[in-house]
N, C-alpha and C positions, 0 to 999 in steps of 0.2 A: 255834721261837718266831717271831711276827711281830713287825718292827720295823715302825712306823706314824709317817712325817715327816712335819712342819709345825708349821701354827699353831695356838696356842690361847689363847684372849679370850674376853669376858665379850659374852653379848648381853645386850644394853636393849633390851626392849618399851617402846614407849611408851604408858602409859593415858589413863587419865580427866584432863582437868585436873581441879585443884585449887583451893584460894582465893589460893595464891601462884605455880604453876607446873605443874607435871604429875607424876601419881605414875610411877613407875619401877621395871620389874622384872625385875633384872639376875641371869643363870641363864648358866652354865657352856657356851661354846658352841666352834668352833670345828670346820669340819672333818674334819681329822686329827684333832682330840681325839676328835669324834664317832664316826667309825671306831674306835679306839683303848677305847674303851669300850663301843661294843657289839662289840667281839670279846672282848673282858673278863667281859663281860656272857653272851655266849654261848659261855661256857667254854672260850676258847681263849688259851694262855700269848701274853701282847703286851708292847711295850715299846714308849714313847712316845721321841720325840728329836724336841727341841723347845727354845724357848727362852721361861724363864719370867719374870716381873720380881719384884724383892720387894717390890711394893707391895702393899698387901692383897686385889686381886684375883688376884698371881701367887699369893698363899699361898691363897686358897683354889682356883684350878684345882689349884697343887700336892695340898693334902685334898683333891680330889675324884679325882683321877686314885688317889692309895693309896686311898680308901674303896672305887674299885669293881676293886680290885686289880691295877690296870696296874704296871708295874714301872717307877719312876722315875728307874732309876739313869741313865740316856741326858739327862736334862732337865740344863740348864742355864741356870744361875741369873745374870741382869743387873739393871742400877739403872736399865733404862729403863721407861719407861711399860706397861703392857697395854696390848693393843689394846679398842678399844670398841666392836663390832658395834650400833650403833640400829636397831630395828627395828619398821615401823610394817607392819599387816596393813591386805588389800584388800579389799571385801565377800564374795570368793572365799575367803579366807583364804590369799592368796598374800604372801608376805610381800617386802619393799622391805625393801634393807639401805642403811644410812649408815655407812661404815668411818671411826676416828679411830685410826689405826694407823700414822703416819708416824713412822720411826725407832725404832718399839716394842720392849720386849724379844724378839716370834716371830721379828724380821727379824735377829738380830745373832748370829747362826751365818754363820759363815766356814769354809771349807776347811780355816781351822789349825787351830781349834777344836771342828772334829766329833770324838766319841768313837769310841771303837772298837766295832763293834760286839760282840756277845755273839756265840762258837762256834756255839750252837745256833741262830742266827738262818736262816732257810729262807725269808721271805719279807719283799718289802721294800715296804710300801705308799707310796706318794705324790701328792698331788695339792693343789689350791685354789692360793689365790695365793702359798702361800711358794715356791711356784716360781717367779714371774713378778716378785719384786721383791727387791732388793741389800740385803744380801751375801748372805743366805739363801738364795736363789735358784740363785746358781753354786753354792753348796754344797753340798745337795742334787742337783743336776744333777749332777755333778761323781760323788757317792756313790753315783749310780745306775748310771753309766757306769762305775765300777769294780767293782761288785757284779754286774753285769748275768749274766757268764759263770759264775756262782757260785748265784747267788740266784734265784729268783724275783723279776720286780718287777713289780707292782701298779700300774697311774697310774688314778687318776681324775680326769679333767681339771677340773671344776667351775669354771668360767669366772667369776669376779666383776670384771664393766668397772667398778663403781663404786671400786674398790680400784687398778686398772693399764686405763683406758681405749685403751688402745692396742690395736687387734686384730692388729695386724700383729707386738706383740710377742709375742701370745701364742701366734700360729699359729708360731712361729720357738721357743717353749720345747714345740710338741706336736711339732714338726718332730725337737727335736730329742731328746724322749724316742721317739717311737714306734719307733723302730729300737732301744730298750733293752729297751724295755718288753714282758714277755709277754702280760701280759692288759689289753687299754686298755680302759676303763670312762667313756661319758659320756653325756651326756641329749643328746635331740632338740633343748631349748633351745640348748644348749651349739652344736652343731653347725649350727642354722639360723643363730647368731652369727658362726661363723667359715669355712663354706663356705656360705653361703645356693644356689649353683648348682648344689650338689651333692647327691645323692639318701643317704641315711644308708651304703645298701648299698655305693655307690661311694668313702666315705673307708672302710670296713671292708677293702674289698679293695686299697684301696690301704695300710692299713697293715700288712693281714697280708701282702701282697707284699713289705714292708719288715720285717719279723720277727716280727711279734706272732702269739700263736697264738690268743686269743681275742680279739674284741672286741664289748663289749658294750652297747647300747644300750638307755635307759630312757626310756616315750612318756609318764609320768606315769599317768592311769588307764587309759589303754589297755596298761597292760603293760611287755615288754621283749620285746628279740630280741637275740639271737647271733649273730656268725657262727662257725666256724673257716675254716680254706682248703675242708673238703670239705661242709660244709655250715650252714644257716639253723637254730636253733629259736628260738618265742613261745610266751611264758607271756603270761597276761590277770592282771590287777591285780585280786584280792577286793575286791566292792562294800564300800564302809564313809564312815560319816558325817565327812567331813573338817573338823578342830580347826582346824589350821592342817598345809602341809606344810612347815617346819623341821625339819632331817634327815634327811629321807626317801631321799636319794640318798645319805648315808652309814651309812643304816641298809642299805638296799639291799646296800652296797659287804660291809658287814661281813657279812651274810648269807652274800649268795656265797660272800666267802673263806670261812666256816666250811663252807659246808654241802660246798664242795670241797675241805677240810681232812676231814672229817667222811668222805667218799667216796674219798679218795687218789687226787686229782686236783690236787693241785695242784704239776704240774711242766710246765715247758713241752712236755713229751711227752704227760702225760697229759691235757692241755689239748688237745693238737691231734688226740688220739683219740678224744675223747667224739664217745658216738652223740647223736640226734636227740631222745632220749627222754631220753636221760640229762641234757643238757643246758639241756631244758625243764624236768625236775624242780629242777634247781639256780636257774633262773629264777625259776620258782614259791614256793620256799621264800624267797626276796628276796624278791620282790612280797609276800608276806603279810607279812614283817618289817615293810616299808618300810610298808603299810598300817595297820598296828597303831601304829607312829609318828606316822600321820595320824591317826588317833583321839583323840588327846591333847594337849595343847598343850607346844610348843616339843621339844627334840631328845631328848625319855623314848623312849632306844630299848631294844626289848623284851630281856627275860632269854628263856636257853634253853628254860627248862620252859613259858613261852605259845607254844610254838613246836612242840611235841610231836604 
């Protein structure tokens, strides 16, 4: 089973005004939710561990996680606010996020309070800002560091400054997953934020010299690349008319783990074996996910059978 941590909130598009204000169209979003459902989605057993509020938008992330089959028994239930993703698009369709998530119900996991995990759990995804803010944050940290010689763990870094503008805290939470972490997953964006000096290939080998056995890096249309320690592959991104991209790197995320769930790859041994070939197919089958994401508007990330 994969266990899938962090946050999940509600995004608001913002539309048209109106005669008194602005219409609003508020859809299921989040990260780790995102993950957490297109592995759901692409048929693979997942569990979400999360914290949800019981205001009426925790009860419907809570419906929407059972409707697309995630296993909710991990979620955890507070009286605090959801968080509220605003979201306004660019002529690009790049989207601008406004976060209203201070003291939310994502953030109120504590170390006393994390569940135990399930027996069968083999893989432990993590990443976005429930890393990077309290008490959530050491939590998480905290459960990856104890899982690490056990599990698999996943980080995808996904950098949001409007959420924890501090870059200097957030290079000190990659600091300190990437020596847990086996497979680090993060975009080019991500990375010209927090080493602008440094060339992509050169934090690669500095993490896999620190433990990791994959890491993965995504250029938006131009694709992705890997490395391991013994070598590079690139997949190129399928042309397709872009909606908006909302998702896309956690459709990306969910891909991968499947498609190296799918090929019994995913351990940190057979991670640091794949060939050159093999590892570009795995790319490949992400970049079409995450593409099919961009066709559509906000985070509709694909089911298995469009994926055939």
């Amino acid at each position: 089973m994969f266990v899938v941590c962090g946050e999940a909130l509600m995004d608001v598009y913002m539309g048209e005004p109106t005669a008194t204000g602005l219409a609003l169209d508020a859809r299921i979003g989040g990260s780790p939710l995102n993950v957490a459902q297109g592995l759901a989605r692409l048929e693979r057993p997942v569990a979400f561990l999360t914290g949800l509020s019981t205001d009426a938008s925790g009860e419907r992330l809570l419906a929407s996680l059972r409707a697309e089959g995630v296993d909710t028994s991990l979620v955890l239930r507070n009286d605090a606010p959801s968080t509220l993703s605003v979201i306004s698009l660019d002529a690009a369709g790049v989207p601008r996020y406004a976060f209203h998530g201070q003291d939310a119900a994502d953030r109120q996991i504590t170390l006393g309070t994390l569940p135990a995990l399930p027996p069968s759990t083999r893989v432990l995804q993590l990443g976005s800002y429930a890393l990077a803010v309290e008490p959530v944050g050491s939590a998480l940290r905290a459960l990856a560091a104890r899982e690490s010689a056990q599990r698999l763990i996943a980080y995808d870094l996904n950098v949001r400054l409007n959420v924890e503008p501090d870059l200097a805290l957030w290079r000190e939470v990659v600091d300190f997953m990437a020596p847990i972490a086996h497979l680090m997953k993060t975009s080019d964006e991500d990375l010209a934020l927090l080493y602008p000096e440094q060339a992509p290939e050169q934090v690669a080998a500095r993490w896999l010299g620190l433990g990791a056995s994959l890491v993965v890096v995504t250029r938006g249309r131009e694709g992705a690349t890997a490395w391991t320690r013994a070598l590079r592959a690139d997949a190129l991104s399928p042309p397709v008319d872009v909606i908006d991209t909302v998702g896309a790197g956690d459709t990306f995320q969910a891909a991968l783990l499947t498609w190296l769930d799918e090929n019994a790859a995913l351990t940190p041994e057979a991670l640091a074996a794949l060939d050159t070939t093999t590892l570009g197919n795995a790319l490949a089958f992400a970049a079409r996910a995450a593409a099919l994401t961009c066709s559509r508007r906000g985070a509709d990330l694909p089911r298995r059978a469009e994926l055939r």
